[in-house]
C-alpha positions as CSV (number, residue, x, y, z in Angstrom):
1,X,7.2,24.5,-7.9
2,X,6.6,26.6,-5.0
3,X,6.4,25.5,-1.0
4,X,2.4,26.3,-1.0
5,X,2.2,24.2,-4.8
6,X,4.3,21.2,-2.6
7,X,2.2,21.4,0.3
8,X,-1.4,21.1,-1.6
9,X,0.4,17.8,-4.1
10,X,0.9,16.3,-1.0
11,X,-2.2,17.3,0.8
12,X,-4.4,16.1,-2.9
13,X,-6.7,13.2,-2.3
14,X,-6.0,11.8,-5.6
15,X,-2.6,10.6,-4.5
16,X,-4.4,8.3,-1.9
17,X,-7.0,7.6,-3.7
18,X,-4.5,6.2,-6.7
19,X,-2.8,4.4,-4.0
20,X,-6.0,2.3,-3.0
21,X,-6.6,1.6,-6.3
22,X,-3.1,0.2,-6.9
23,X,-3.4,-2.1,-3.7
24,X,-6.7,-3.4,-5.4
25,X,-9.3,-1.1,-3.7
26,X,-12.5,-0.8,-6.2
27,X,-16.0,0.4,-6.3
28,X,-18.6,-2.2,-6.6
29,X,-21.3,0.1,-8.4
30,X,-24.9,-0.6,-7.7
31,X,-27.2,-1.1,-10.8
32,X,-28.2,1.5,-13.0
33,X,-31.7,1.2,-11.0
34,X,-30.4,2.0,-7.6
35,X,-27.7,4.7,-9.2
36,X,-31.0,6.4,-10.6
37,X,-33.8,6.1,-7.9
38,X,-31.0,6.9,-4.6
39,X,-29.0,9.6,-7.2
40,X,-25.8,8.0,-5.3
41,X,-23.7,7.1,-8.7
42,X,-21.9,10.5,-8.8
43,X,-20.3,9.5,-5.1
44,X,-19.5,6.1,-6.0
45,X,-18.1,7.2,-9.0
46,X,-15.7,9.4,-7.4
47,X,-14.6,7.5,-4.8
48,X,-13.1,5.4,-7.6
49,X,-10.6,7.9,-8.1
50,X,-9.7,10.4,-11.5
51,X,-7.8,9.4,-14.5
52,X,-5.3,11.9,-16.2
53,X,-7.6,13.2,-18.2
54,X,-9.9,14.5,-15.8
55,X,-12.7,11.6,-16.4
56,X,-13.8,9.1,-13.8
57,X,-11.9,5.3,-13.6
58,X,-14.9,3.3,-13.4
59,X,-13.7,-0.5,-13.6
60,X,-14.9,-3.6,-15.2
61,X,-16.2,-5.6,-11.6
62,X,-17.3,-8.4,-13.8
63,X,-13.6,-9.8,-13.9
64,X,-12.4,-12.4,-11.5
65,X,-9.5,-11.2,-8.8
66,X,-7.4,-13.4,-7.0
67,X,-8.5,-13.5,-3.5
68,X,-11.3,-10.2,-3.5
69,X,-13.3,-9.9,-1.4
70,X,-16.5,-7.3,-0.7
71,X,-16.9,-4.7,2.1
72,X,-19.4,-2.7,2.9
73,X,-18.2,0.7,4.2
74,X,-19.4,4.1,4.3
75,X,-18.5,7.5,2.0
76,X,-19.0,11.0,3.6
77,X,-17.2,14.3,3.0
78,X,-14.1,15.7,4.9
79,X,-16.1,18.1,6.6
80,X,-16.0,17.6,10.1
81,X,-19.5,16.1,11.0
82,X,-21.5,15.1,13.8
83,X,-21.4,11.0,14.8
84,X,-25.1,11.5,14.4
85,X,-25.2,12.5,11.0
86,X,-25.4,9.4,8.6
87,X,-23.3,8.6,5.6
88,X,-24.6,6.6,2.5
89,X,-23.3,2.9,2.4
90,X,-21.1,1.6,-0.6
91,X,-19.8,-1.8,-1.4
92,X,-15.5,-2.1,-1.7
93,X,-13.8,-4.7,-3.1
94,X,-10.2,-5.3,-1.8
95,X,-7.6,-8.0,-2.5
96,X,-7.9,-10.3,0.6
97,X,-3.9,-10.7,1.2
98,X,-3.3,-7.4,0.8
99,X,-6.4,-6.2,3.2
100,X,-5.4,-7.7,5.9
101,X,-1.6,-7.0,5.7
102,X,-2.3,-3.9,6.4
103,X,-5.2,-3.7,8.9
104,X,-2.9,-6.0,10.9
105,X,0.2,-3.1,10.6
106,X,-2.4,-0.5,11.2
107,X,-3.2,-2.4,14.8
108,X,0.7,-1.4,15.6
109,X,-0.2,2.1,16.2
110,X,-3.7,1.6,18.9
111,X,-4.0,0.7,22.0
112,X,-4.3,-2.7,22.5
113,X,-0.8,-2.9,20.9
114,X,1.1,-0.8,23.5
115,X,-1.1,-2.4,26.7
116,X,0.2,-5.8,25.7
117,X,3.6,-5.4,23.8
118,X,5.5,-2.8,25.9
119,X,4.0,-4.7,29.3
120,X,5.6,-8.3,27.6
121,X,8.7,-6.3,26.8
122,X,9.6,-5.3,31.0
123,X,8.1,-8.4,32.2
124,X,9.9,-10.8,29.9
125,X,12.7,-8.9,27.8
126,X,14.1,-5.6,28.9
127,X,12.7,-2.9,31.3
128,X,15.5,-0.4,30.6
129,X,14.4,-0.8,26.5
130,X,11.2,-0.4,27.8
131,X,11.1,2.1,29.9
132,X,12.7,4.6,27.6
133,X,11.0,3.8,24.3
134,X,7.9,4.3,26.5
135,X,9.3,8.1,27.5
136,X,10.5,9.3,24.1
137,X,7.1,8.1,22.7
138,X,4.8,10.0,24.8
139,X,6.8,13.2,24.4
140,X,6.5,12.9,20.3
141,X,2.8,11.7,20.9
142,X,2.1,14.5,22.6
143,X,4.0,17.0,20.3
144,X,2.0,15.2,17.2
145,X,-1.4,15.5,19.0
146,X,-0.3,18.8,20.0
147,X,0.0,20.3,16.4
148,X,-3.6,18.8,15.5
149,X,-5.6,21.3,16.6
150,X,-3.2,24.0,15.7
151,X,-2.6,23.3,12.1
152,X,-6.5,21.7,11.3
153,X,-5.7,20.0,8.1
154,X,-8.5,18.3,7.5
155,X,-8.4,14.1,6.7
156,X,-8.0,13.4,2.9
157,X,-11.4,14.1,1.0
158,X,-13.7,11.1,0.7
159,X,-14.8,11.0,-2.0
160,X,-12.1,10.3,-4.2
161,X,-10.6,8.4,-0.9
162,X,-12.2,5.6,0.4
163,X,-12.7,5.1,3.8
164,X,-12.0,1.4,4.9
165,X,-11.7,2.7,8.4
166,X,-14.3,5.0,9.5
167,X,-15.0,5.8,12.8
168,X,-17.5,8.6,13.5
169,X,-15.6,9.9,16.5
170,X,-12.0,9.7,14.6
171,X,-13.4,11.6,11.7
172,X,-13.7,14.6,13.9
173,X,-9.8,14.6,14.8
174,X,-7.4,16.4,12.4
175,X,-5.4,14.2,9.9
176,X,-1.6,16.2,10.3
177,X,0.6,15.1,11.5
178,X,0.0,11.3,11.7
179,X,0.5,9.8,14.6
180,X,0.8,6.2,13.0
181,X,3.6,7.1,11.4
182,X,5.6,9.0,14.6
183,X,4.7,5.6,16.7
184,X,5.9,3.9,14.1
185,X,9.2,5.7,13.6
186,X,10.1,6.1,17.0
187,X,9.3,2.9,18.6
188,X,11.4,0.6,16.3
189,X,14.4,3.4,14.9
190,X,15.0,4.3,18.9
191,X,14.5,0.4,20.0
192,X,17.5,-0.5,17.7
193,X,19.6,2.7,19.1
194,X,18.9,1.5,22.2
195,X,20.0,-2.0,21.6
196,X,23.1,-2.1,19.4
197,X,25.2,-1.9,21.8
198,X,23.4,-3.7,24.6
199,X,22.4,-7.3,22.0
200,X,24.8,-9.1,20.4
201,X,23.1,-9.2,16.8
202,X,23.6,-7.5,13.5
203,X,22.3,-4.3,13.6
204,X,21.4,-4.4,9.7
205,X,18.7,-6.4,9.9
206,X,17.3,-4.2,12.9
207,X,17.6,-1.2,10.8
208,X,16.1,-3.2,7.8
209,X,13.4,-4.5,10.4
210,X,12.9,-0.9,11.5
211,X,11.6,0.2,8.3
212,X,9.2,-2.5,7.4
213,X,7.5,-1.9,10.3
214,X,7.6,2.2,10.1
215,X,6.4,1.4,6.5
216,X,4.2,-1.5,6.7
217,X,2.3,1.2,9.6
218,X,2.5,4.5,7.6
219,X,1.5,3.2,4.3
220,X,-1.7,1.4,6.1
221,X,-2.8,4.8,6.9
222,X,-2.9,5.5,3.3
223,X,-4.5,2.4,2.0
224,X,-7.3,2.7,5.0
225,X,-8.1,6.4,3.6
226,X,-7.2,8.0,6.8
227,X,-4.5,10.5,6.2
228,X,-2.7,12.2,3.3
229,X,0.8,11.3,2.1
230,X,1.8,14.9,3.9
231,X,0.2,13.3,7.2
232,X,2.8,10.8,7.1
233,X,5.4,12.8,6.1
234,X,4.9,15.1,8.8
235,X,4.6,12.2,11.1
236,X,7.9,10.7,10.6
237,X,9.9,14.1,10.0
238,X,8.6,15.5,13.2
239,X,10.0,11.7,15.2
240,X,13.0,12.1,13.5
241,X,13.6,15.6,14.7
242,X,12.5,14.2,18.2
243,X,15.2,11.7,18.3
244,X,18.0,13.7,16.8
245,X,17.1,16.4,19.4
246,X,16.4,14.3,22.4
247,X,18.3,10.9,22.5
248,X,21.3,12.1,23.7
249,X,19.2,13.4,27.0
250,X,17.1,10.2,27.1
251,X,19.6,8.4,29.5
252,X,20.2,11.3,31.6
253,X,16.0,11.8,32.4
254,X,15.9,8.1,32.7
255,X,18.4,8.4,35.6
256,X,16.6,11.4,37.3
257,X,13.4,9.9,37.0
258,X,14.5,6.8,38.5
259,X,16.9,8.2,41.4
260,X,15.3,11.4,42.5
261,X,13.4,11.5,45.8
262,X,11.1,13.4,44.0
263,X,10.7,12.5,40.7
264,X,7.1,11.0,40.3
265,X,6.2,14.8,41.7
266,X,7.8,16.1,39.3
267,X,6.8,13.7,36.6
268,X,3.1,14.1,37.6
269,X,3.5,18.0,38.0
270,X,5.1,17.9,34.0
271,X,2.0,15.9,33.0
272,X,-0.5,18.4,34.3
273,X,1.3,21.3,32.7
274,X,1.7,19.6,29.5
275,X,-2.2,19.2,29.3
276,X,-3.3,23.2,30.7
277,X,-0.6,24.5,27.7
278,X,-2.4,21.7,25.3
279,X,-4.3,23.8,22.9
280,X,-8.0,23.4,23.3
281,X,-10.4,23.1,20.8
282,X,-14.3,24.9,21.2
283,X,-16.0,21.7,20.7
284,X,-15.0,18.6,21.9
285,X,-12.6,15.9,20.1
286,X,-10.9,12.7,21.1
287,X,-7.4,14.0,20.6
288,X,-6.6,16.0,24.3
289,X,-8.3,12.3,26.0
290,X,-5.7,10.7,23.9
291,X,-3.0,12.7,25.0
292,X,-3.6,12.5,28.7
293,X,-4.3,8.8,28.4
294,X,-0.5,8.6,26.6
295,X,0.7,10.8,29.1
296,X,-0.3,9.6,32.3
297,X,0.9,5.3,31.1
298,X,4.4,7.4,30.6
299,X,3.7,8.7,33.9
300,X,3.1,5.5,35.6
301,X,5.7,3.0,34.2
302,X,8.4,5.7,35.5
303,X,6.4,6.5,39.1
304,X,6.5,2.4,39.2
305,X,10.1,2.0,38.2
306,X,11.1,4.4,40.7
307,X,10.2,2.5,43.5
308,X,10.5,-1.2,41.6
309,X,14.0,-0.9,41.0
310,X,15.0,-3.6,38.2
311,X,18.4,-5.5,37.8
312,X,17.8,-4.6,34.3
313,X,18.9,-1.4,35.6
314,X,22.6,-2.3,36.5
315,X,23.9,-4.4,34.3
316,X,24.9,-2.9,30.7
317,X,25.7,-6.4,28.3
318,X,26.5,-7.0,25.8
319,X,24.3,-10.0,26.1
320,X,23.9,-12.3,23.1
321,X,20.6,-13.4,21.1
322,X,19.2,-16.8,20.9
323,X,16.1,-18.1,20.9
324,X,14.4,-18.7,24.3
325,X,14.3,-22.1,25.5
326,X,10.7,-24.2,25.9
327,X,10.8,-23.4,29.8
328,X,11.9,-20.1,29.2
329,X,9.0,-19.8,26.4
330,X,6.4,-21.4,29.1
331,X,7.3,-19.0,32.1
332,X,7.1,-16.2,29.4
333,X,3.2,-17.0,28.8
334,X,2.7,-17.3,32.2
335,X,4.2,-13.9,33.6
336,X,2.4,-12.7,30.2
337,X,-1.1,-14.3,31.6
338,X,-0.8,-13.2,35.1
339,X,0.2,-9.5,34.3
340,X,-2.4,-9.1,31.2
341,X,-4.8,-10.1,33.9
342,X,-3.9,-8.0,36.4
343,X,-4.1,-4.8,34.2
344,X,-7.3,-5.4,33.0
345,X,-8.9,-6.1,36.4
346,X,-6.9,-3.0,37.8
347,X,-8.1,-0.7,34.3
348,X,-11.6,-1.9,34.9
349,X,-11.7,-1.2,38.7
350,X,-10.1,2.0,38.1
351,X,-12.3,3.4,35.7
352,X,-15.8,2.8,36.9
353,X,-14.2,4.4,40.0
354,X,-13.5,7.7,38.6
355,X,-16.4,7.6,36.1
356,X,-18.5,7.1,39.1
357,X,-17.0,10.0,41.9
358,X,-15.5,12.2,39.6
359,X,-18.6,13.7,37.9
360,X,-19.9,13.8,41.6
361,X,-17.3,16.0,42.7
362,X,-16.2,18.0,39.0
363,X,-18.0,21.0,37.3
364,X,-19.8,20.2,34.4
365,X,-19.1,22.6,32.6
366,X,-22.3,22.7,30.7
367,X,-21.8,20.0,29.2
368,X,-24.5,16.8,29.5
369,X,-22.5,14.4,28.1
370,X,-20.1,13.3,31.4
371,X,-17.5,11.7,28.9
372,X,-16.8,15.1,27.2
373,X,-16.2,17.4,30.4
374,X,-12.7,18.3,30.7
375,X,-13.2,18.0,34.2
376,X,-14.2,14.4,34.3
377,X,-12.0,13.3,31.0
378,X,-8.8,14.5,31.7
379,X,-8.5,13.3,35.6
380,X,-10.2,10.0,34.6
381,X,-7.6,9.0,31.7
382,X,-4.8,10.8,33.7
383,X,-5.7,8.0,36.9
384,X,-6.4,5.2,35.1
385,X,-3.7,5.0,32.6
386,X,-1.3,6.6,35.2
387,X,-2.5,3.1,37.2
388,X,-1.9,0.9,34.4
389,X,1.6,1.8,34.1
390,X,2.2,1.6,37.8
391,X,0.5,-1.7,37.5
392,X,2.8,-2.6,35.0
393,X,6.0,-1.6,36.2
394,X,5.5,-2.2,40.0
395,X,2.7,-4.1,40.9
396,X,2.9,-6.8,38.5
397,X,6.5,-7.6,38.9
398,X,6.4,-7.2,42.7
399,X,3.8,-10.5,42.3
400,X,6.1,-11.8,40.0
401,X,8.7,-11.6,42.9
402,X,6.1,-13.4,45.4
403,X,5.4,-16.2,43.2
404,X,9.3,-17.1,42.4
405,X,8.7,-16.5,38.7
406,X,10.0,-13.0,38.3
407,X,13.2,-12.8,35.7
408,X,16.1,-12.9,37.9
């Protein structure tokens, strides 16, 4: 079997589409009145997925499942469509257990996940962790978001996949390389490499940790109908070639971007470079917000380390693992309350503020819609995330310091 034969088995729908069925996902088909007067049986037949012998799986619903559970959801084809244009409704069932498994691992790769995990990590664990799992993952984000628009394989095919996550704006973003699955190898594979040394604990079970969680993520993305078993693939291969190629550098960049005098220019200047080299698509997708939204949090956290020098920066371990204390645990919430609070207040202050002057002072571009000029998006996500981290990093733990209830 040839390269091109291995890329399109891979890139078939099928595969996904057998693997929701093996996790439980099935068509509820509408009556044989609704198939006939709406003609929309051939597309809920084939987003049940194919047999071997070509013909259509259709599946007795009548039976009782342990724990299932209906959904209603939409089908559309892979085509790249306008959030205006509508889809035709279906009904899904799904096993309950196994439903929410993986919508809760698929959470481990958005947003709300990094504002409130990596923040709880440098207030309350380890900045220098932190700090540099924060650095290595923006550069393989951006590298991932990077080769979107230049490769434009399409999401898997729906129908035969079913989407259980459909997002109108999401749909118009390129499925390679998946950027669940790079998050997901990086973050917990370079966590442990950063840690073995510096925790007393067997690193076994951090490996063996490690890969639930890159699994749990990546194989999410195929039970949601989101990406293509090649999508993941590609994800993790290219964060593996990122860490073989970059950890041994990680410290070193750590250490300029923390003792230069002029490393948040620099660090800014790379950011703005990285984005006019970002290739550019003619209409206008999510991805290049994304990226400047990843970049500029990277951005921040090292701009704010640089002048909120931690003691987490000087000392080296090996400190030993045990299970924090009920006053430890309670002054844990609280720095966690205060600083959660602080970064939303400073991401909502800083947002309206750049949504309101910068399409004041920007070009348009010819374009109405003030969210989608490249003048307005990029500058906006750059600030405001680019505050968050600072927030993060420096303001919050300087408050931390005022109050008495800072970590040393």
């Amino acid at each position: 079997m040839g390269n091109t034969a291995i890329v399109q088995l891979l890139r078939d729908p099928k595969l996904v589409a057998k693997f929701q069925s093996y996790c439980g996902v099935q068509i509820v088909l509408p009556s044989k009145e609704q198939q006939e007067g709406e003609d929309v049986g051939k597309l809920y037949k084939q987003a049940n997925g194919y047999v071997d012998n070509g013909s259509y799986n259709i599946v007795n619903h009548t039976a009782t499942r342990l724990f299932g559970r209906h959904r209603t959801v939409r089908i559309h084809t892979s085509k790249l469509k306008s959030p205006d244009d509508p889809s035709p409704k279906m009904t899904v069932q799904t096993m309950a257990v196994i439903d929410l498994f993986f919508r809760f691992a698929t959470e481990l790769g958005y947003e709300p996940f990094y504002i409130t995990v990596v923040p709880f990590f440098l207030w309350n664990i380890d900045s220098f962790v932190a700090r540099q799992a924060v650095l290595l993952w923006s550069i393989s984000m951006y590298m991932g978001q990077a080769l979107k628009p230049l490769i434009r394989w399409p999401r898997p095919a729906s129908p035969p996949v079913i989407r259980l996550e459909y997002n109108p704006i999401l749909e118009q973003e390129y499925g390679f390389p998946s950027t669940h699955a790079i998050v997901s190898t990086i973050l917990p594979f370079y966590t442990v490499y950063l840690t073995y040394n510096r925790y007393e604990y067997n690193v076994v079970y951090g490996v063996l940790l490690a890969m639930m969680w890159c699994l749990s993520v990546s194989l999410s993305r195929l039970y949601l109908g989101v990406h293509s078993v090649l999508d993941i693939i590609g994800g993790m291969s290219l964060s593996v070639l990122v860490l073989i190629f970059s950890v041994c550098y990680m410290e070193a960049w750590d250490r300029f971007f923390l003792h230069f005098p002029l490393s948040p220019v620099v660090a800014l200047s790379g950011v703005v470079f990285a984005l006019a080299i970002y290739p550019v698509e003619k209409r206008w997708t999510i991805d290049r917000g994304d990226t400047a939204a990843i970049l500029g949090s990277a951005v921040g956290v090292n701009i704010g380390s640089f002048f909120y020098q931690s003691l987490d920066n000087n000392i080296t371990g090996p400190f030993s693992v045990r299970l924090a204390t009920w006053d430890e645990f309670q002054m844990y919430l609280l720095r966690f309350a205060i600083g959660v609070v602080i970064l939303f207040l400073d991401k909502l202050i800083i947002k309206r503020l750049c949504l309101w002057i910068l399409p004041a002072i920007m070009p348009t571009g010819g374009e109405e819609d003030v969210s989608k000029r490249t003048w307005v998006e990029l500058p906006y996500k750059i600030i405001t995330y680019s505050s968050i981290g600072i927030g993060a990093a420096l303001v919050v733990p300087t408050i931390f310091d005022y109050l008495n209830i800072s970590r040393f």
